[in-house]
C-alpha positions as a LaTeX table, in Angstrom:
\begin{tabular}{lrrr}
\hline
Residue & $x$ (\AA) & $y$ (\AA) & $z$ (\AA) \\
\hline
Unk1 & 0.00 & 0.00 & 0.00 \\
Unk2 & 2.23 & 2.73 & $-1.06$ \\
Unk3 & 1.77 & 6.14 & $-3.44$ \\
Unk4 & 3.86 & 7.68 & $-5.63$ \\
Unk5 & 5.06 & 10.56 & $-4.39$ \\
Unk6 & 2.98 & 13.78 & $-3.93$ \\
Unk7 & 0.24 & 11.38 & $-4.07$ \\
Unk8 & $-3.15$ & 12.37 & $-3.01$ \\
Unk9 & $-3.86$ & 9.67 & 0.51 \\
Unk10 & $-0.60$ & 11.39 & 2.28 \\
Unk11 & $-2.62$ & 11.97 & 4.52 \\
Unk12 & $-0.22$ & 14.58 & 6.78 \\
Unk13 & $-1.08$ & 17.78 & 7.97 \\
Unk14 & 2.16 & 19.03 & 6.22 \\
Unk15 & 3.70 & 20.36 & 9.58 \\
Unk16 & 7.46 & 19.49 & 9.70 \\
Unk17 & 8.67 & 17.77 & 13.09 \\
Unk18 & 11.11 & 19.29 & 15.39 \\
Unk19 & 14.31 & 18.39 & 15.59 \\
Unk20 & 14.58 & 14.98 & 17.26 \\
Unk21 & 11.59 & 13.90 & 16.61 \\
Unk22 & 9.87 & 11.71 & 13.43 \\
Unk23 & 6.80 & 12.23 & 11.62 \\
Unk24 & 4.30 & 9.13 & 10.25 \\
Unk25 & 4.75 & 9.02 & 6.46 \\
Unk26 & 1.36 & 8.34 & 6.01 \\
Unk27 & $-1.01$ & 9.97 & 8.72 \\
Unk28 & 1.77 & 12.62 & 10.17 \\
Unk29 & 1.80 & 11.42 & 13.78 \\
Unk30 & 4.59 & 12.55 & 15.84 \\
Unk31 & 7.24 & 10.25 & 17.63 \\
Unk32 & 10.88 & 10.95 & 19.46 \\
Unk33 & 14.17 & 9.67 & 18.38 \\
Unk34 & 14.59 & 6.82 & 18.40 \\
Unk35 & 11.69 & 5.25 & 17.16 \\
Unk36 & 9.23 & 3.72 & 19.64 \\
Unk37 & 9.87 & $-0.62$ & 19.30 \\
Unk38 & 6.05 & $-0.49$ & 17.29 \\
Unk39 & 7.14 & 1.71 & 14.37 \\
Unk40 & 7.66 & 0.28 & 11.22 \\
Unk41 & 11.09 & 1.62 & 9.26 \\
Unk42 & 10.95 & 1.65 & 5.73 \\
Unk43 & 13.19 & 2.26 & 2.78 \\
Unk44 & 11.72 & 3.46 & $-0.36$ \\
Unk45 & 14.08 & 4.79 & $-3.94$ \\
Unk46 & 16.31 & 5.54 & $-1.29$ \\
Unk47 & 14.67 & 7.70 & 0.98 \\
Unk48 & 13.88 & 6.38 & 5.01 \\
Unk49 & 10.24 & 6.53 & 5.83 \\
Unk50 & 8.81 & 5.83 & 9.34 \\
Unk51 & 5.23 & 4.45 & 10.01 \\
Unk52 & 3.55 & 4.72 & 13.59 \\
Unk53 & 2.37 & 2.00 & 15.22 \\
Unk54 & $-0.87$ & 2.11 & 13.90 \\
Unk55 & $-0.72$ & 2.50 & 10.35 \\
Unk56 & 2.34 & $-0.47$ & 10.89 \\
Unk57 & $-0.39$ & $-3.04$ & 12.23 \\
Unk58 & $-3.40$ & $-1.97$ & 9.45 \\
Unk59 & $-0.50$ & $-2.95$ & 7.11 \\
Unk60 & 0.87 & $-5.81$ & 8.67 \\
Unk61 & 0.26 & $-8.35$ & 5.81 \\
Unk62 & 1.39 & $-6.16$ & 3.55 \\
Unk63 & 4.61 & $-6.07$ & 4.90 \\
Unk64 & 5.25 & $-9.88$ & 5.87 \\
Unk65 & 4.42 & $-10.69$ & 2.56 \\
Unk66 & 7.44 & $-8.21$ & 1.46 \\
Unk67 & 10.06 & $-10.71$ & 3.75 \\
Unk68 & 12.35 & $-12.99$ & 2.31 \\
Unk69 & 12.04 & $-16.18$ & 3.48 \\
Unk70 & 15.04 & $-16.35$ & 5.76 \\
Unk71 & 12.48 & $-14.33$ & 7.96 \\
Unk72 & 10.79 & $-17.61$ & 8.49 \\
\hline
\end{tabular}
């Protein structure tokens, strides 16, 4: 479940995060470094993108399905 970017679900308010802290990529919730444990960490063409909690476990399958199978 991903958009190309400056697609129209990002869902943000647009507000950049302080300094030492990380915004959700897709709903713009905030979150101090380092990452709480239930964030999901993603790399995508090269750019890091961080997930909170909750959009991490409405994508869950999503992203299993994405492991190798080493994983397993």
């Amino acid at each position: 479940m991903t958009s190309p970017p400056g697609g129209s679900d990002q869902g943000g308010s647009g507000t950049e995060p302080e300094p030492g802290r990380l915004v959700c990529a897709r709903c713009g919730a905030f979150a101090d470094v380092p990452p709480p444990v239930t964030w999901t960490c993603s790399v995508e063409n090269g750019t890091r993108l961080y997930f909170c909690d909750a959009r991490s476990r409405e994508n869950l399958r999503a992203i299993e399905g994405r492991l190798d199978s080493a994983w397993w």
